[in-house]
C-alpha positions in Angstrom: 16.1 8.5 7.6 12.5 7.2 6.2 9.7 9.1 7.3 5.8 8.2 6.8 3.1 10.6 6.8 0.2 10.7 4.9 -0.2 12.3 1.4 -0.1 15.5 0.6 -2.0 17.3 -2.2 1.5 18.8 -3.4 2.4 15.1 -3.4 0.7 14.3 -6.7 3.2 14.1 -9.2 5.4 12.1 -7.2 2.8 9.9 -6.0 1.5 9.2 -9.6 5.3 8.2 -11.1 5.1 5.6 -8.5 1.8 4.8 -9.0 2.7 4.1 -12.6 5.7 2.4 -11.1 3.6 -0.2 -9.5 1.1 -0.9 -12.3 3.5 -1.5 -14.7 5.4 -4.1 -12.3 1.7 -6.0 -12.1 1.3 -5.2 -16.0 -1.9 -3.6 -15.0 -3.3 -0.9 -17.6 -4.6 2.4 -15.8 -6.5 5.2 -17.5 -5.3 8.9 -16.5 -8.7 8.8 -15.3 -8.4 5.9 -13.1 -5.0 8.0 -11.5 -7.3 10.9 -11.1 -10.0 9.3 -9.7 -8.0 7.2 -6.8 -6.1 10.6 -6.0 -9.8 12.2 -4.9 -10.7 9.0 -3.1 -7.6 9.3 -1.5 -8.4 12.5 -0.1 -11.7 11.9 0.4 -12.0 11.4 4.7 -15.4 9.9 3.6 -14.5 7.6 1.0 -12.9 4.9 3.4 -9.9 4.7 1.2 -6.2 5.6 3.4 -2.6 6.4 1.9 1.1 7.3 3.4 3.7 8.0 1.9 7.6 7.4 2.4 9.8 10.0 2.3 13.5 10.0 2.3 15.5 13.8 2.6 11.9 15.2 2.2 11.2 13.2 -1.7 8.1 10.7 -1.7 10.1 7.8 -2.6 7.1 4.7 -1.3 3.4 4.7 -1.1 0.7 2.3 0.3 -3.2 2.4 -0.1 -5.2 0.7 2.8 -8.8 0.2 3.9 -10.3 -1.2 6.7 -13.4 -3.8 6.5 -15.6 -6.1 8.5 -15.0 -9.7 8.8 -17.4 -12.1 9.7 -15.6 -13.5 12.3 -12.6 -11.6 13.7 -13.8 -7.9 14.1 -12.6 -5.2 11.6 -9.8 -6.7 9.3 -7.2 -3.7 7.3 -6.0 -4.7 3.7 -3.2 -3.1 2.9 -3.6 -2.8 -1.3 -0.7 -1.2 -2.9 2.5 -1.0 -1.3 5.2 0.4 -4.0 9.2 2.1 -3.5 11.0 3.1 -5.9 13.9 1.5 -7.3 16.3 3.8 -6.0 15.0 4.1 -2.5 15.0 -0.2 -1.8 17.1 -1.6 0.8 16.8 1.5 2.9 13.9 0.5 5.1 10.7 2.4 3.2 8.7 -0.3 2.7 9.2 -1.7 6.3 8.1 1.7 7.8 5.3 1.8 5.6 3.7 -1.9 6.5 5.1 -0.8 10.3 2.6 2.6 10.3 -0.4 0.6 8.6 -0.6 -1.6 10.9 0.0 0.8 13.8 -4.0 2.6 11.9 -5.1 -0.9 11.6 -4.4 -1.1 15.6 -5.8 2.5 16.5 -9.3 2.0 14.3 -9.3 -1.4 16.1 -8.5 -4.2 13.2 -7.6 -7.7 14.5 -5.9 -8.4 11.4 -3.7 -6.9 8.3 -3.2 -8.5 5.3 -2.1 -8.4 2.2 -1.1 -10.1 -1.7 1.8 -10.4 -3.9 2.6 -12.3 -6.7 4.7 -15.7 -6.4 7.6 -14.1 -8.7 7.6 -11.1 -6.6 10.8 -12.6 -4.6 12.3 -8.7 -3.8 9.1 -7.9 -1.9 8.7 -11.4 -0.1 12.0 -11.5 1.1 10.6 -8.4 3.4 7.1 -9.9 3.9 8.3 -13.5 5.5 9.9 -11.3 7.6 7.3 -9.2 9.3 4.2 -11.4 8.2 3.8 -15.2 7.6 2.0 -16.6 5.0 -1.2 -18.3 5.3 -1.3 -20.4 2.4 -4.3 -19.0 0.8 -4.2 -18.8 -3.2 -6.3 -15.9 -4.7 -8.9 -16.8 -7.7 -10.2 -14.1 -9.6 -14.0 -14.1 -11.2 -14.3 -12.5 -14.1 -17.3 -10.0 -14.1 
């Protein structure tokens, strides 16, 4: 049976191999820094930055980062950022009852909406999403800065 809770400080080590699970599937370099520095925010109740975790038999096997901001239009809106299971632990229902508890926080801090990105390729992961979400069309353009 999956559980979600959020993070604990014992969680590190776990929560950093999957971390490094779900940079590597984006091919996105991190600094140990960068790890070390999203851990604090994490932990930070001031920093606006959320994380659960998934565990199965008591082992952190998923994570998700969230945050909650304005929209213009529609009230508070919750991204969810980094949603990651590990290989072992998919088809079991983790990353379901992650997306399940964010958006129950999105609904108690009052957010009209959740939302979140994937890559095209990333068929595993939007075989889940087209069933608890729809997609909106929307293509993401980055600006380099």
């Amino acid at each position: 049976m999956i559980v979600v809770a959020p993070l604990k400080l014992e969680d590190r080590p776990a929560w950093e191999e999957l971390a490094r699970g779900y940079k590597a599937f984006y091919r996105t370099s991190t600094s140990d820094e960068e790890y070390d520095t999203t851990w604090r925010q994490l932990h930070d109740e001031g920093s606006g930055f959320y994380s659960l975790g998934a565990y199965l038999d008591s082992t952190l096997v998923g994570i998700t980062h969230y945050l909650l901001h304005p929209l213009f239009w529609y009230g508070d809106a919750c991204y969810l950022q980094d949603l990651f299971v590990a290989e072992t632990a998919r088809g079991r229902g983790a990353a379901r009852a992650l997306i399940e508890r964010v958006a129950e926080q999105a609904r108690t801090h009052g957010a009209t909406r959740l939302y979140w990105m994937t890559q095209d390729h990333n068929a595993r992961a939007r075989l889940l999403y087209d069933k608890v979400a729809s997609f909106n069309g929307f293509i993401r353009y980055d600006y380099p800065l």
